[in-house]
VOGU-3710 file (C-alpha; in Angstrom, 3 decimals, decimal comma):
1> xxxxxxxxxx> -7,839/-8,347/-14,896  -5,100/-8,003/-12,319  -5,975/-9,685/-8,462  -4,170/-8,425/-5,953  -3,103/-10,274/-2,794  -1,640/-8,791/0,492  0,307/-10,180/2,987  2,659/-9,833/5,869  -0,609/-7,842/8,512  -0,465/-9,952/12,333
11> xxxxxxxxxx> -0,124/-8,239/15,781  2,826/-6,327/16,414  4,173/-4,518/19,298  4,150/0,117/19,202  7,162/0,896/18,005  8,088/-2,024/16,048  8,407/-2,533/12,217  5,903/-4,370/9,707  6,221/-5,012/6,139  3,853/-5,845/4,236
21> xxxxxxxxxx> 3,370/-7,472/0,510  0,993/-7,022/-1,897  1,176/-9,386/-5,112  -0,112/-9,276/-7,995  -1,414/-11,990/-10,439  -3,824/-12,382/-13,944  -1,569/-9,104/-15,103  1,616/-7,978/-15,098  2,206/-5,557/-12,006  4,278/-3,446/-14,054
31> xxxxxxxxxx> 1,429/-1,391/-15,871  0,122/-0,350/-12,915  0,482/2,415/-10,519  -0,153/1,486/-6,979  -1,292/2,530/-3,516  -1,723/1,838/-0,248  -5,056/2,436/1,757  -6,270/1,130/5,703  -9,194/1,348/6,913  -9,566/1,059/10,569
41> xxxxxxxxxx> -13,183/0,108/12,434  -15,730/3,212/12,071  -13,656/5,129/10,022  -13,346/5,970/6,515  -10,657/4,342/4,390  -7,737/6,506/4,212  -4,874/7,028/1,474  -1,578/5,747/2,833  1,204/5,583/0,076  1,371/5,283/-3,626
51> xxxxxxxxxx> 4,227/4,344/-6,525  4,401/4,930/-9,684  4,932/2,545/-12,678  8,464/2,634/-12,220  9,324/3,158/-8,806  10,340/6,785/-8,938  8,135/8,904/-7,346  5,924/8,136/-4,277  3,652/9,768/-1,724  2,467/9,147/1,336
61> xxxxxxxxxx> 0,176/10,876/3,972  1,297/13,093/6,415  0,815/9,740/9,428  3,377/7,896/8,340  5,678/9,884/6,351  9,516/9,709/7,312  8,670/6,391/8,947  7,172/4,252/5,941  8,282/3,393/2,376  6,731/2,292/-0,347
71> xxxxxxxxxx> 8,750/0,285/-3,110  7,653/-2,294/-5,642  9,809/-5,638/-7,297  8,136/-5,582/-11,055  9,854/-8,631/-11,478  8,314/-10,181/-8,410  5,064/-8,315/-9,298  5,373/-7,197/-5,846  4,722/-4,006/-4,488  5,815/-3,390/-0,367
81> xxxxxxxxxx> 5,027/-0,916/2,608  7,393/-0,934/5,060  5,959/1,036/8,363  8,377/1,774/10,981  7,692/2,881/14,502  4,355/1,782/14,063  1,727/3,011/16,753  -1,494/2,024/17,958  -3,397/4,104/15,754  -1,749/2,150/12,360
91> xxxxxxxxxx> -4,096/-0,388/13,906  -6,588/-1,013/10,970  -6,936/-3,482/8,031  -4,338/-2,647/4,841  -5,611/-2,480/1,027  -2,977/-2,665/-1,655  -4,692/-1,109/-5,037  -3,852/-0,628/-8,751  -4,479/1,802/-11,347  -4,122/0,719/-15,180
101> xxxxxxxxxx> -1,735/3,490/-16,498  0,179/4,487/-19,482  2,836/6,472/-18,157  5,949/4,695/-16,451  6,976/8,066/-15,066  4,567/9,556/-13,480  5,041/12,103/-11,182  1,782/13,179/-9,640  0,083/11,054/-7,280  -3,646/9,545/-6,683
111> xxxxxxxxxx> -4,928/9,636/-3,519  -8,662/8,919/-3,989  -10,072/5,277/-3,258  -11,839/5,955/-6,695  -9,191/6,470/-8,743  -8,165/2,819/-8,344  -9,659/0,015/-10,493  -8,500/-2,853/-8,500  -8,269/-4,053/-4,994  -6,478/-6,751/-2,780
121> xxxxxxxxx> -8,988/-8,290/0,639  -6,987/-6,883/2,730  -4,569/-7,669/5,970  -5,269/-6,643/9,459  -2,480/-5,090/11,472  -2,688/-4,401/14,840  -0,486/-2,108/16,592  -0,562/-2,869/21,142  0,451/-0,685/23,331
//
């Protein structure tokens, strides 16, 4: 059983950059593929960015594409979203999550909550105007 731990959410100023961690511990981070999800109050939680097993293929939803990357330190068992030009609607709390898989190559993506196994508790980041 892998837990997951994020890090690096606080109050930032629009248009300023955040990075945040997620690490991983109990497991290896390396056999898992991994995404990013927020949640922000009365809303749904949303798909943000994913990574495969190795690194080299990612997604990300259409908000923060061209301004965010995903990337992940096996080594460190870390995996990282780095939002820039964040805005006041980023404002919500930020899941990391893992999905036990095989294939260190994968190219598709999961964007589904429910296709992940296993779930960090979370950072808030809010974005002011």
């Amino acid at each position: 059983q892998v837990q997951l731990v994020e890090s690096g959410g606080g109050l930032v100023q629009a248009g300023g950059p955040l990075r945040l961690s997620c690490t991983a511990s109990g497991r290896t981070l390396s056999s898992y593929f991994m995404g990013w999800f927020r949640q922000a109050p009365g809303k749904e939680r949303e798909f943000v960015a994913a990574i495969n097993r190795r690194g080299s293929s990612t997604d990300y939803t259409d908000s923060v594409r061209g301004r965010s990357t995903i990337s992940r330190d096996n080594a460190k068992n870390t995996v990282f979203l780095q939002v820039n030009s964040l805005k006041p609607e980023d404002t919500a709390v930020y899941y990391c999550a893992a999905r036990a898989m095989r294939q260190l190559y994968y190219s598709g993506t999961y964007r589904s909550a429910a296709d992940y196994e296993h779930w960090g508790q979370g950072t808030q980041v809010t974005v002011s105007s």
